[in-house]
C-alpha positions as CSV (number, residue, x, y, z in Angstrom):
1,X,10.5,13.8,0.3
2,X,10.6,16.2,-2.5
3,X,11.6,19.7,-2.1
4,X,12.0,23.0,-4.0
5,X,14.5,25.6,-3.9
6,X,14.2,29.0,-4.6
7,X,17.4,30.1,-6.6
8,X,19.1,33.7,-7.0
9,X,17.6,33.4,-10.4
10,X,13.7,33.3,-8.8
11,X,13.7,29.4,-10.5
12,X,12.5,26.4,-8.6
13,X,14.8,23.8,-8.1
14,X,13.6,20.3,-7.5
15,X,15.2,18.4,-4.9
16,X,14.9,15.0,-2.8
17,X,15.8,14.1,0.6
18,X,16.1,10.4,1.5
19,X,14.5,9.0,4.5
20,X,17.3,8.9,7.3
21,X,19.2,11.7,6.0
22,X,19.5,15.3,6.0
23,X,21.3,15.6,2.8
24,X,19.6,17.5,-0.1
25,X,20.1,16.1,-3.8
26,X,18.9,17.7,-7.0
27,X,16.3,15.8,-8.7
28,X,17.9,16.3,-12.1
29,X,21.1,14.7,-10.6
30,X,18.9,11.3,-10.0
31,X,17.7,8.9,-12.7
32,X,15.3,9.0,-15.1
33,X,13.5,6.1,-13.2
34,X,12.8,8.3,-10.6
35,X,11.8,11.2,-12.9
36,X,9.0,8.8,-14.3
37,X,7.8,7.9,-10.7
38,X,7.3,11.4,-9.9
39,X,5.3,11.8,-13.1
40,X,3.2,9.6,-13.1
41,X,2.4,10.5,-9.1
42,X,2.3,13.5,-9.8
43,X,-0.3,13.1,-13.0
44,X,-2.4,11.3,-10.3
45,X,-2.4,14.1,-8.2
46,X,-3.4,16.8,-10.5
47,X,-6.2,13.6,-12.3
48,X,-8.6,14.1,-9.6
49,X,-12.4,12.5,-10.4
50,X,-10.6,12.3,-14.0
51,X,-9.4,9.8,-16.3
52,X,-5.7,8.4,-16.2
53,X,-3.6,7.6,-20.0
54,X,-0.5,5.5,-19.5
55,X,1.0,4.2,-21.6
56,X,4.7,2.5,-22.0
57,X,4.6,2.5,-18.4
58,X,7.5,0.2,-17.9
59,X,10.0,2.4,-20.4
60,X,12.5,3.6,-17.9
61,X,11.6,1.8,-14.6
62,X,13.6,-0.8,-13.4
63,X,10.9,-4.1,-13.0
64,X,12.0,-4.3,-9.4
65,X,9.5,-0.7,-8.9
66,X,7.1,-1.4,-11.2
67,X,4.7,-3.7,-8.8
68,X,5.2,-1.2,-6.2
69,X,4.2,1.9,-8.4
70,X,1.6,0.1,-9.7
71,X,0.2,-0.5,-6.2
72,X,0.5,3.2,-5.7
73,X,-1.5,3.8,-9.0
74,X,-4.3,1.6,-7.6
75,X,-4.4,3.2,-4.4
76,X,-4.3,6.8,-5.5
77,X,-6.6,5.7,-8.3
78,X,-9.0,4.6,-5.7
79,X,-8.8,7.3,-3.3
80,X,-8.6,10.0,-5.7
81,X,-11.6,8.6,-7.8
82,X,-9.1,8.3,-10.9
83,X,-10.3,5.9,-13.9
84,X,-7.3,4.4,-15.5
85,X,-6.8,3.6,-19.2
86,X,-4.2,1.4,-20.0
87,X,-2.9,-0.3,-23.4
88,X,-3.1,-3.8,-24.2
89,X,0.2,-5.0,-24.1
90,X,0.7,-3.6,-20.6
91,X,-1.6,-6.6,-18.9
92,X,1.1,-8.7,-18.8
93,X,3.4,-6.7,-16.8
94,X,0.1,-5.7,-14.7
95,X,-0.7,-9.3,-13.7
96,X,2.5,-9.8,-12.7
97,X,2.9,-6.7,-10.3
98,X,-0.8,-8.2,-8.7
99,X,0.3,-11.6,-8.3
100,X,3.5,-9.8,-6.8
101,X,1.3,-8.1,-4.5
102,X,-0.9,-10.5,-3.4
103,X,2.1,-12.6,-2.5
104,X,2.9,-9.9,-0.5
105,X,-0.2,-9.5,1.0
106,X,-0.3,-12.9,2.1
107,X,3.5,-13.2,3.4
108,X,2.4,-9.6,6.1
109,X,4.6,-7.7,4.3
């Protein structure tokens, strides 16, 4: 989950607790993979019955997330009633995250 703290200073402070823990960790002390996640979430979020840019979606994220942020893309997309726009060259890596998750799908996981 994603938190904010409220410092001496009045600033917000970003930070993230992992699931099974009670330990607090400052976003800024994470990755930049995770940083992107949160971006682009976070763009869905605010993207309501809008229009979705990505593009160089796969510069910082390790390819071991990308099929599963895609499928939160989709699903947010859907729900959210999102239209996405996405570059050319990024249909590769997009057919792979949807073979990835059909796989998936199939296997009950």
């Amino acid at each position: 989950m994603l938190y904010f703290l409220l410092r001496e200073e009045m600033k917000r402070v970003p930070v993230v607790v992992l699931r099974d823990s009670a330990k607090r960790y400052r976003l800024s002390s994470m990755g930049d993979g995770i940083n992107r996640v949160l971006t682009i979430i976070l763009a869905l979020l605010n993207c309501k019955d809008g229009i979705l840019l990505i593009d160089e979606f796969e510069n910082g994220l390790h390819h071991s997330v990308q099929s599963q942020l895609w499928k939160i893309i989709f699903e947010l997309s859907e729900e959210l009633n999102i239209q996405r726009c996405l570059p050319q060259h990024i249909v590769k890596t997009l057919l792979k995250a949807f073979q990835k998750m059909h796989r998936q799908t199939r296997m009950g996981k």
